[in-house]
N, C-alpha and C positions, 0 to 999 in steps of 0.2 A: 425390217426385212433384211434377208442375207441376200448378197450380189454374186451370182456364181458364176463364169463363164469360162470354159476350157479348165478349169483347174480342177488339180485333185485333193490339193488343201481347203482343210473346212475347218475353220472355225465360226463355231457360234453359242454367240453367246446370249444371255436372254436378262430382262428386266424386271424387277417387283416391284410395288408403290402401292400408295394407302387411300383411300376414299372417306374422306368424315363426312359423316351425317348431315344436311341443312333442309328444314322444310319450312313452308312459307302457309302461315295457318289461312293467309287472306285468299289464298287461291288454291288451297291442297295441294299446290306440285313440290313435286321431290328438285330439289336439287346436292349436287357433290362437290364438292374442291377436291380436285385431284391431287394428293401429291406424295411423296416415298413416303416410307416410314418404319425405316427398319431399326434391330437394335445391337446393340455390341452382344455376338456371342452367337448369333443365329447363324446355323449353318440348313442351307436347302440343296438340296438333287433334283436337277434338270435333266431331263431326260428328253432329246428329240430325236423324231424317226421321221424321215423322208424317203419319198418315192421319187426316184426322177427317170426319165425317160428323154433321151439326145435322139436326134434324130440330125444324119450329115449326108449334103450330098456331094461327091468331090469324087475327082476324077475317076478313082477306084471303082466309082458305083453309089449306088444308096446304102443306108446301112445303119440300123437301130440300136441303142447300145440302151438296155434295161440298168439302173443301179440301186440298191436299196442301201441306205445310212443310217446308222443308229449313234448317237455320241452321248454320255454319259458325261453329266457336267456336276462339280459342286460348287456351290458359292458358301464364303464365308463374310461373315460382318465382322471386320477387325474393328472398326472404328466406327461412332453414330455422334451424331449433334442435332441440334436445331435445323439445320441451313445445309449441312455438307455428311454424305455416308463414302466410309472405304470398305471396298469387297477386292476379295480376292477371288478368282476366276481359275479352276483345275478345271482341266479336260480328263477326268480318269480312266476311260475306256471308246476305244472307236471300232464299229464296226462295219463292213462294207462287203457287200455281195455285186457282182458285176460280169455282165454278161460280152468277151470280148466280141466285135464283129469279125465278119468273115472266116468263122468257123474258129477264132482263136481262143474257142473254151472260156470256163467259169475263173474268176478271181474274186476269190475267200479271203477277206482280212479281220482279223481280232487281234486287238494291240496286247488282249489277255496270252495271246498266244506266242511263247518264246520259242517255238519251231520253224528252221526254215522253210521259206515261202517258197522258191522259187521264181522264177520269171514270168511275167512282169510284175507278180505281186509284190515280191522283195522291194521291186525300185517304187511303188508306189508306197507301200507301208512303212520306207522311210523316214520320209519327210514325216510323216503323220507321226510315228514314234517318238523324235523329236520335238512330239507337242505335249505328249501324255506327263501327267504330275508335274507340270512346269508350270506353276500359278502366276497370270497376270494380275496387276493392279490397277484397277478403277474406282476414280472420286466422284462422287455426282449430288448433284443438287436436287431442292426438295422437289423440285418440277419434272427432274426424269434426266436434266442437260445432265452430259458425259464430260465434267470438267477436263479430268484429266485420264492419262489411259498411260500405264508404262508397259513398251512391248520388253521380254526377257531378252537381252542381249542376243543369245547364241540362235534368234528369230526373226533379228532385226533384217530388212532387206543385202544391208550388207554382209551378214554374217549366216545367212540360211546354208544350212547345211545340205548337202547333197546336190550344189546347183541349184534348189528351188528360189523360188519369189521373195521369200519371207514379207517380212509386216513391216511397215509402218505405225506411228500413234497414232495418224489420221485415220490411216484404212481401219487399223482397229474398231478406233472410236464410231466411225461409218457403220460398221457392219454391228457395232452393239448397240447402238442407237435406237431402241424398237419402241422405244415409247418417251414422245413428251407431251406435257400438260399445262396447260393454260392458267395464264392467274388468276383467273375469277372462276367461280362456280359454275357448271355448266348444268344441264336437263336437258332433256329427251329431243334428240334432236339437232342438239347444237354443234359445231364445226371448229376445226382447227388445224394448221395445215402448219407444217415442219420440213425443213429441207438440210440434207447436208451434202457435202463436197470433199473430193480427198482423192490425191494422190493412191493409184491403186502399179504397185508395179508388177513393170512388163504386162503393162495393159493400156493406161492411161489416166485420163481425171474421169471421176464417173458421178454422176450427182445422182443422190435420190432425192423426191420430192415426197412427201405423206399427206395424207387428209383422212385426220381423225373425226368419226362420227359418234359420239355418243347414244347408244341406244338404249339407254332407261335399264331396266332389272330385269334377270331372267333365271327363272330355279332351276339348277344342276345338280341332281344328286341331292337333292333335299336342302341344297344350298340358296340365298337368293344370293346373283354375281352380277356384278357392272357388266355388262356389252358393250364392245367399243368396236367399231366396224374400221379395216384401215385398207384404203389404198394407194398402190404405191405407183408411179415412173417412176424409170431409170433410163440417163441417158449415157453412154459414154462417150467421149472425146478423145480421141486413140493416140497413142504416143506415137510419135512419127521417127522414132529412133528406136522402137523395141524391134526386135527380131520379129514379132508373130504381129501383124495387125489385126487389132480385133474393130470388128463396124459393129452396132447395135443399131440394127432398125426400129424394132418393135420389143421392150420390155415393159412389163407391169404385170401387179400380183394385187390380191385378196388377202386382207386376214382378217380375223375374230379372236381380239382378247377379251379373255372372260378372267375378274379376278372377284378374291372374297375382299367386300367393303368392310367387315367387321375385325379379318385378321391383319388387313393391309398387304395380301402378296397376290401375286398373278397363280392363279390355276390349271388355267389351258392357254395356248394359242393356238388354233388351226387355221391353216391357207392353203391358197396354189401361187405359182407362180410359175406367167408365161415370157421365154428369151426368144427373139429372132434375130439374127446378125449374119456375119460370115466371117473367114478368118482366111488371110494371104500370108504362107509363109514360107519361103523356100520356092520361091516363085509360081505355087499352085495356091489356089483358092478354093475354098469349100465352103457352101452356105451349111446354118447349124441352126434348128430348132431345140428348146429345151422347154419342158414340163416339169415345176417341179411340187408335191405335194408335202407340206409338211405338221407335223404335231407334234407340241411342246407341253410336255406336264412337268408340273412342278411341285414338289413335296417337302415339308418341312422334317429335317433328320432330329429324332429323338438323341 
């Protein structure tokens, strides 16, 4: 799952892996070993769209800010082996619709779009510009673990342009993290639980915790797909030096990956995910609900 709280930077990125076949004649059941299985030269388009909905209440008043995302991703396989796959990760197109409060009108973003914006969209499609056709690099192992993760220099926290947060490898790595897999074989039913941790700046340490559930085989479009039911806490522990202090009371989210066992890559993911916190900064405090719904296809580029 992606961790999102007050920001306008989004990156996300997503994960593919392979399921081989095990059945056990003495009892009919099915079982899988999870694990990647990609190859040098494969290139797929991820495509996610989310619905979120903010919800603040602060001094001003109450006040709903509607947002729709669309991000356009391609992964490439530079390198494959046994034990260890490198991808490289583009963002090629971001798009965002957003509803400002308190009567401050619609903001339109398409990175397709070289016209200017205007106020405030100009200062939000900044940052985000900044990200489009900038390929990061990711190593990982056959189980899903995000060995290593290089963020692009002119991204790195030090170096974000325009004022923003920029990246870390940790927070990267965190936020690409959507799926790991067990060493042994699992069937219908079985569990397994994954946690990571990471520096998140001008926010704090934020850990997520996962519990994957395997749920047996399900036909999609004439396909039969692994189900894997996942959910998530987040908690964060707030820098006590950042300008904006964020409190997390209440986060956790749903999802459903479905992948093909035969081709070895992920298909769909769909989830929600719910934030409650509040944020002090500038000596006002505002509690902040968020809702966020999102869907992830993935398709292989001819």
């Amino acid at each position: 799952m992606i961790a999102k709280l007050g920001s306008w930077k989004f990156c996300l990125t997503c994960a593919v892996l392979l399921s081989a076949w095990l059945s056990s004649a003495a009892v009919h059941a099915q079982s899988n070993t999870l694990r990647w299985k990609l190859k040098e030269g494969q290139t797929f388009e991820v495509v996610t769209v989310q619905k979120v909905k903010t919800s603040i209440d602060s001094p001003a008043g109450a006040m709903d800010i509607p947002m729709d995302m669309t991000v356009d991703m391609q992964w490439k396989v530079t390198e494959a082996s046994d034990k260890e796959f490198k991808l490289e990760q583009t963002i090629t197109r971001y798009r965002m619709n957003m509803t400002m409060p308190m009567g401050g009108g619609d903001v339109n973003i398409d990175t397709d779009n070289k016209e200017p914006l205007g106020f405030p969209a100009e200062m939000i499609a900044g940052g985000l510009k900044n990200m489009i056709n900038v390929p990061f690099h990711m190593t990982m192992n056959g189980q899903g673990e995000i060995v290593k993760f290089e963020v692009p220099e002119e991204m790195t926290a030090e170096n974000a342009a325009g004022g923003g947060q920029g990246f870390t490898p940790e927070s990267v790595k965190q936020m690409a993290a959507m799926t790991f897999f067990p060493e042994k074989a699992v069937v219908e039913g079985d569990t397994w639980d994954n946690e990571t941790t990471a520096q998140m700046p001008g926010m704090g340490e934020m850990t997520i915790a996962n519990k994957f559930t395997y749920q047996g085989m399900e036909k999609v479009d004439g396909k039969d797909l692994c189900k894997i039911a996942v959910e998530s806490a987040i908690t964060l522990k707030a820098d006590e030096n950042a300008e904006a202090q964020f409190n997390m009371d209440n986060a956790k989210g749903k999802s459903t990956i479905y992948f093909d066992n035969v081709a070895g890559v992920i298909v769909r993911i769909v989830g929600d995910q719910n934030m409650e916190g509040d944020i002090d900064a500038g000596g006002q405090s505002m509690s902040m609900s968020t809702k966020i719904d999102s869907d992830t296809k993935f398709s292989s580029k001819k």
